[in-house]
C-alpha positions in Angstrom: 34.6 -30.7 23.0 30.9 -29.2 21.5 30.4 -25.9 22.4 26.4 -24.5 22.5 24.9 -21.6 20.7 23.3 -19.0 22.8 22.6 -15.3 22.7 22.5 -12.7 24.7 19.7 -9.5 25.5 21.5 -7.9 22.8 20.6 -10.9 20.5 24.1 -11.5 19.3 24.9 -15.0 19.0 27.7 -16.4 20.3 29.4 -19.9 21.8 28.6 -19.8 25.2 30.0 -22.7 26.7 30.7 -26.6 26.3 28.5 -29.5 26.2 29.6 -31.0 29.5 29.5 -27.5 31.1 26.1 -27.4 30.9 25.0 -31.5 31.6 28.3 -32.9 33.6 27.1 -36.4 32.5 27.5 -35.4 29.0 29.5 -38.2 27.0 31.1 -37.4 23.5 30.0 -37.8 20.5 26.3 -37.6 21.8 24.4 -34.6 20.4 23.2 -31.8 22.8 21.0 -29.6 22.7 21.7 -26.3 20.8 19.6 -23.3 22.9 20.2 -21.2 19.7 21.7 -21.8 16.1 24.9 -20.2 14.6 23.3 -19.2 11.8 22.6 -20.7 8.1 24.4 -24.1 9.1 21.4 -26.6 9.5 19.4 -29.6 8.4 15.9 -30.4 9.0 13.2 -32.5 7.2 11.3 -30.5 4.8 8.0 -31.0 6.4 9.2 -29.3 9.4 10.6 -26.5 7.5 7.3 -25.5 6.0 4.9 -26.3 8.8 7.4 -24.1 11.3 6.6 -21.1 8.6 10.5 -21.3 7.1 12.0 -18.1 6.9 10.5 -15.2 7.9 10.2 -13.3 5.0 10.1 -10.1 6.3 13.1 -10.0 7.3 15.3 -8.8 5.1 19.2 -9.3 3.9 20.4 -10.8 7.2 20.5 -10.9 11.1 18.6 -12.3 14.0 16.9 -15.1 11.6 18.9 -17.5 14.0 17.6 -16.8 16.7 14.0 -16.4 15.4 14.4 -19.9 14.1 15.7 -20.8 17.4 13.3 -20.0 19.0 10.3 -20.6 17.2 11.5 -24.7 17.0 11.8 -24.9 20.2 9.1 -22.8 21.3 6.8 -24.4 19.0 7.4 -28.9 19.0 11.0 -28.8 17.7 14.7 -29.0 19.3 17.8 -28.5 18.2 20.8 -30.1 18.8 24.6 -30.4 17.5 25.5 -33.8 16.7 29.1 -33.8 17.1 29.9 -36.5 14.6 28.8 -34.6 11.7 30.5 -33.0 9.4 29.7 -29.5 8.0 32.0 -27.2 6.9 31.6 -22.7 6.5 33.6 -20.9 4.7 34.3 -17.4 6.1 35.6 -14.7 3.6 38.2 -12.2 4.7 35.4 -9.4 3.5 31.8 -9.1 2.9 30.7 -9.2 -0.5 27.9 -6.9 -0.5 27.1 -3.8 1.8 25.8 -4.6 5.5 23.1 -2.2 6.4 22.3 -2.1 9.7 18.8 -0.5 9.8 18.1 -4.1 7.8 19.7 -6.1 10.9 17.8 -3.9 13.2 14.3 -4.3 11.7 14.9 -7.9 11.7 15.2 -7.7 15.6 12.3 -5.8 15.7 10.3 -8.2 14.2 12.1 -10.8 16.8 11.4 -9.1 19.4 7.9 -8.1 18.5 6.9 -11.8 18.3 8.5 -13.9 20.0 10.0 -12.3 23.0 7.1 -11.5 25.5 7.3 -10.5 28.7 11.6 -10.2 28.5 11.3 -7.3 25.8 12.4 -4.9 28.2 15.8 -6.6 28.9 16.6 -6.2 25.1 15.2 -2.1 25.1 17.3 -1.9 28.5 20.4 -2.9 25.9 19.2 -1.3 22.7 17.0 1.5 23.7 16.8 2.5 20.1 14.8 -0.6 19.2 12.0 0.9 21.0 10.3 2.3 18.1 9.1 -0.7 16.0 7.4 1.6 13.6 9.4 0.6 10.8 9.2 -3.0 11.4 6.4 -4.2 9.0 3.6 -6.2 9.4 3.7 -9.2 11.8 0.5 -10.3 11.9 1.6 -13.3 10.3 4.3 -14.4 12.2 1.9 -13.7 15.6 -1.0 -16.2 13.6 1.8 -18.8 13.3 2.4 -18.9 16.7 -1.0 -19.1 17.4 -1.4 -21.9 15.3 1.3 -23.6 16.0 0.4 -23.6 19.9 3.7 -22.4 20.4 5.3 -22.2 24.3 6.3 -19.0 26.0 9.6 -17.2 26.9 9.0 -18.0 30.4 9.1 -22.0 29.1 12.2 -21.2 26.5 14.0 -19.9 29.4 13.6 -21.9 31.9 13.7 -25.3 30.2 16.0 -24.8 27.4 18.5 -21.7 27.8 18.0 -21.2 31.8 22.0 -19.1 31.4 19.7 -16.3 29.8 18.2 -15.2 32.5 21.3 -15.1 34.6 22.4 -12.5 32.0 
């Protein structure tokens, strides 16, 4: 059975539960809606891509992109949604290839936090208090003018309508 995406205040990913957990009329192979993506795995039209403002591109090497994507589709016209019936495939290597630095990972949740979490920023600090100090972050004036432009919904609305588990966590 599908399992849905989700995170946690720590903004880990992680598969938090079937389909038909969350909607008991669920009926397989419908798609459902994904509150959060895995990661790289995805297909969208073009169009979307660049009018969403793709990739943040201060983040840097990897981590949190997911859920900033996430949440910026739904939060701004989008969904996302697993359809069951396809057929994508990941490889995962027994190593890394490169050097992980963390202090890239925890910029990028800066910069997550910084723009698209609101009012709940405080559930993340209460989790990571060291993410407090966003003074290496970079610049997000960009990322806030997307939102702006895009007329994008709140937290409250992200929470409630699409991943109402978050806030029992």
């Amino acid at each position: 059975e599908g399992m849905y995406g989700g995170f946690t205040w720590d903004l880990e990913f992680n598969w938090m539960g079937t389909a038909s957990g969350r909607n008991f009329s669920y009926y397989l192979p419908d798609p459902f809606p994904m509150p959060c993506l895995s990661g790289g795995i995805l297909a969208m039209w073009r169009d979307w891509w660049k009018e969403s403002g793709e990739y943040d591109d201060q983040m840097t090497e990897w981590g949190s992109e997911h859920i900033e994507m996430s949440l910026r589709t739904w939060r701004c016209g989008g969904s996302v949604e697993a359809v069951p019936c396809s057929r994508v495939g990941h490889m995962f290597r027994k190593q890394r290839p490169y050097i992980f630095h963390g202090e890239a990972a925890n910029r990028n949740k800066k910069r997550l936090i910084s723009v698209w979490l609101d009012n709940y920023k405080d559930k993340v600090y209460k989790e990571h208090p060291s993410l407090i100090d966003n003074s290496d972050m970079g610049d997000i004036s960009a990322r806030l003018a997307l939102k702006e432009r895009l007329q994008c919904k709140s937290m409250d609305w992200y929470v409630k309508n699409v991943y109402p588990e978050l806030a029992k966590t």
